[in-house]
C-alpha positions as CSV (number, residue, x, y, z in Angstrom):
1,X,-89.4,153.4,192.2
2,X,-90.4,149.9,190.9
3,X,-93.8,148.8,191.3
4,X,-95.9,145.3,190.0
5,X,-98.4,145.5,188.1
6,X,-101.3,142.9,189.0
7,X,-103.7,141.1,186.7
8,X,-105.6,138.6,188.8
9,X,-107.0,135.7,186.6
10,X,-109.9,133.9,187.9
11,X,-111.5,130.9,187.4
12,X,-112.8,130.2,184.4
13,X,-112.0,133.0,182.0
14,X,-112.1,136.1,184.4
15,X,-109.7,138.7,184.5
16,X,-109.3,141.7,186.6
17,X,-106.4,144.1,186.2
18,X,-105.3,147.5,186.6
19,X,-107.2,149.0,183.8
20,X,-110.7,147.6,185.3
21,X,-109.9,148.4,188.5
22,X,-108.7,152.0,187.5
23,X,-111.8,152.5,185.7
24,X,-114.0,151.9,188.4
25,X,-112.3,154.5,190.7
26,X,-112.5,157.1,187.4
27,X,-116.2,156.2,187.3
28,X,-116.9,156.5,191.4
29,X,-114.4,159.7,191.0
30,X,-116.7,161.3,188.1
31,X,-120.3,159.7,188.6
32,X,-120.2,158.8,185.0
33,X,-119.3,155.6,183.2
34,X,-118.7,158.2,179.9
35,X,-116.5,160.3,182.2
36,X,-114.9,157.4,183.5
37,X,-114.0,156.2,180.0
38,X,-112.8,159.6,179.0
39,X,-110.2,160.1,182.0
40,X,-109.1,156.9,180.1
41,X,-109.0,157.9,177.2
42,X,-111.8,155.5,176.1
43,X,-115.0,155.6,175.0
44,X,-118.0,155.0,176.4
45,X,-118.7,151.6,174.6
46,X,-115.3,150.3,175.7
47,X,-115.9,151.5,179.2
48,X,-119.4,150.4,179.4
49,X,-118.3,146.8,177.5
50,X,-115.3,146.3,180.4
51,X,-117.8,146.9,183.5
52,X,-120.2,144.9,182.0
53,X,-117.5,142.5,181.6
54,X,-117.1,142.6,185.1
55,X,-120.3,142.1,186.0
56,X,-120.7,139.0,184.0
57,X,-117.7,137.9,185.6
58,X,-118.8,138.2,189.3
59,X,-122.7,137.3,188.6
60,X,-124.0,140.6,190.0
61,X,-123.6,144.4,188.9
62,X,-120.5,146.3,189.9
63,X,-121.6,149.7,188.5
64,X,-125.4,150.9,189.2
65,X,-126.3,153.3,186.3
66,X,-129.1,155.9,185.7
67,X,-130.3,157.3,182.8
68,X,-130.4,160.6,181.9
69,X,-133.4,163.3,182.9
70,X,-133.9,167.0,184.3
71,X,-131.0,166.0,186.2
72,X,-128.8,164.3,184.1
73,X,-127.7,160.4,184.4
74,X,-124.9,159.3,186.5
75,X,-123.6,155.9,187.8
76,X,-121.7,154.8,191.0
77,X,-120.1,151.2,192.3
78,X,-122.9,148.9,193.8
79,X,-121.4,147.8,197.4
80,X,-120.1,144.5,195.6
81,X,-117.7,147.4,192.9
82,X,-116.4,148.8,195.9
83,X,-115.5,145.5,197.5
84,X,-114.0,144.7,194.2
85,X,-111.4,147.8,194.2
86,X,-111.1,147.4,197.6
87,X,-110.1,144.0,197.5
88,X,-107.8,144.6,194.6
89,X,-106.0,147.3,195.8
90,X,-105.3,145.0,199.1
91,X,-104.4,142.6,197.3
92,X,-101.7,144.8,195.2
93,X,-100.4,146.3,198.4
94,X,-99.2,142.9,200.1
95,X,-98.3,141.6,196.7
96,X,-95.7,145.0,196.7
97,X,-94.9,144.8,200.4
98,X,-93.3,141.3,199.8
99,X,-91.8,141.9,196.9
100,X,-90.2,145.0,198.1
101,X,-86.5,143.9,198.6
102,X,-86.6,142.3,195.3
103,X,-88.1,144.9,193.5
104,X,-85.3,147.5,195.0
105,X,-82.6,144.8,194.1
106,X,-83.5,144.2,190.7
107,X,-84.3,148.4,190.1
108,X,-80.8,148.5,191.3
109,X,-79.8,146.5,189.0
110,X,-80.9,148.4,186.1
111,X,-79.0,151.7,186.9
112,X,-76.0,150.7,185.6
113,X,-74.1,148.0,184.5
114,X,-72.0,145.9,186.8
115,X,-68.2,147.9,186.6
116,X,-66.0,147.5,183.6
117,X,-69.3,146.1,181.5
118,X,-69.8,148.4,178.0
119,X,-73.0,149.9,177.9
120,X,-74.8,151.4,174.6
121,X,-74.1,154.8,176.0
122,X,-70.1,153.9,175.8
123,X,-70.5,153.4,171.7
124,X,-69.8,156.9,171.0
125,X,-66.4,156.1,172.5
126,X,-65.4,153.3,171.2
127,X,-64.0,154.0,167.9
128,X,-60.9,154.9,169.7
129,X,-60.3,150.7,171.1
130,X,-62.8,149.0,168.0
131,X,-61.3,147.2,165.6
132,X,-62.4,148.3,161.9
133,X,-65.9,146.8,161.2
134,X,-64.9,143.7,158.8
135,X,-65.0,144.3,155.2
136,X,-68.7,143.2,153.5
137,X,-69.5,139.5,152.2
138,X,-70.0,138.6,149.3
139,X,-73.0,137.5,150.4
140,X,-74.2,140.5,152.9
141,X,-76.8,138.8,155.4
142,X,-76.4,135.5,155.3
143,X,-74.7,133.5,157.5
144,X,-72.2,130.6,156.3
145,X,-73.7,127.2,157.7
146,X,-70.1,127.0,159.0
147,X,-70.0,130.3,161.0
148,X,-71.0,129.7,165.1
149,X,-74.5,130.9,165.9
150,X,-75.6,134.6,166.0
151,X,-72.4,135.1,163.6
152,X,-73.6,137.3,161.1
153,X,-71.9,140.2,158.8
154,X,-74.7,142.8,160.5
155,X,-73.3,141.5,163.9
156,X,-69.6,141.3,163.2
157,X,-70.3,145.4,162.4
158,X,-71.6,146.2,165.9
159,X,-69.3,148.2,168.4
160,X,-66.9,146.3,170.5
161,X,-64.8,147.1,173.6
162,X,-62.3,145.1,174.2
163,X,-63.6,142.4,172.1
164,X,-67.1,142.3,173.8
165,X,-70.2,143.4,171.4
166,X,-71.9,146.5,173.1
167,X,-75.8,146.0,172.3
């Protein structure tokens, strides 16, 4: 099933994507911004860099942390980091619902090629209808300033059906 992937650029250099977004539910999931950034495989400067990236971004923390004690440390989203993958994931869900039909049509679209259309899966077979790759230039790689564009020895020796090159 097709799906969009959403990066939402804000004003002035902000940025907020799936790989933010999908860190903060690792690090609400865990309680841990290192456990977070290992069910990413990332480490804990990277994760710790990106939410405070975030929180730069937005003016205000999105990830409270403790430190460590008889306890241990932990961390969890402030109210505003749960609005924030809230909102997100909204946002991602209406984005999908109307794309829907197009998605479907163009996922279609990529399970095969349209009928009588060579694929790259038909060049095993079509030794039997090629004609015999040309003989080598002279000058093997270069194209003659006289030859039509994307002409080239290395193209002329791709397979063919009927004529057609098969990439």
């Amino acid at each position: 099933m097709p799906h969009l992937s959403i990066r939402l650029d804000l004003d002035p250099n902000g940025r907020v994507g799936p790989g933010k977004i999908e860190l903060l539910e690792c690090i609400a999931r865990t309680g841990s911004i290192s456990a977070g950034g290992r069910a990413m495989a990332m480490s804990y400067r990277r994760a710790w860099e990106l939410v405070d990236s975030l929180g730069q971004l937005f003016g205000q923390p999105v990830v409270l942390s403790q430190t460590g004690g008889r306890h241990g440390g932990g961390a969890r989203l402030t109210p505003f980091g749960e609005e924030l993958v809230f909102r997100y994931r909204q946002i991602e869900r209406a984005a999908e619902e109307a794309a829907a039909v197009h998605l479907r049509a163009l996922q279609d679209a990529v399970k095969g090629p349209p009928a009588g259309r060579p694929t790259a899966a038909d060049a095993g077979h079509l030794h039997e209808t090629s004609p015999p790759p040309a003989a080598p230039a002279p000058d093997e790689g270069h194209r003659s300033p006289d030859a039509p564009h994307g002409d080239t020895p290395a193209r002329r020796r791709l397979p063919r059906l009927n004529g057609a090159v098969v990439e």
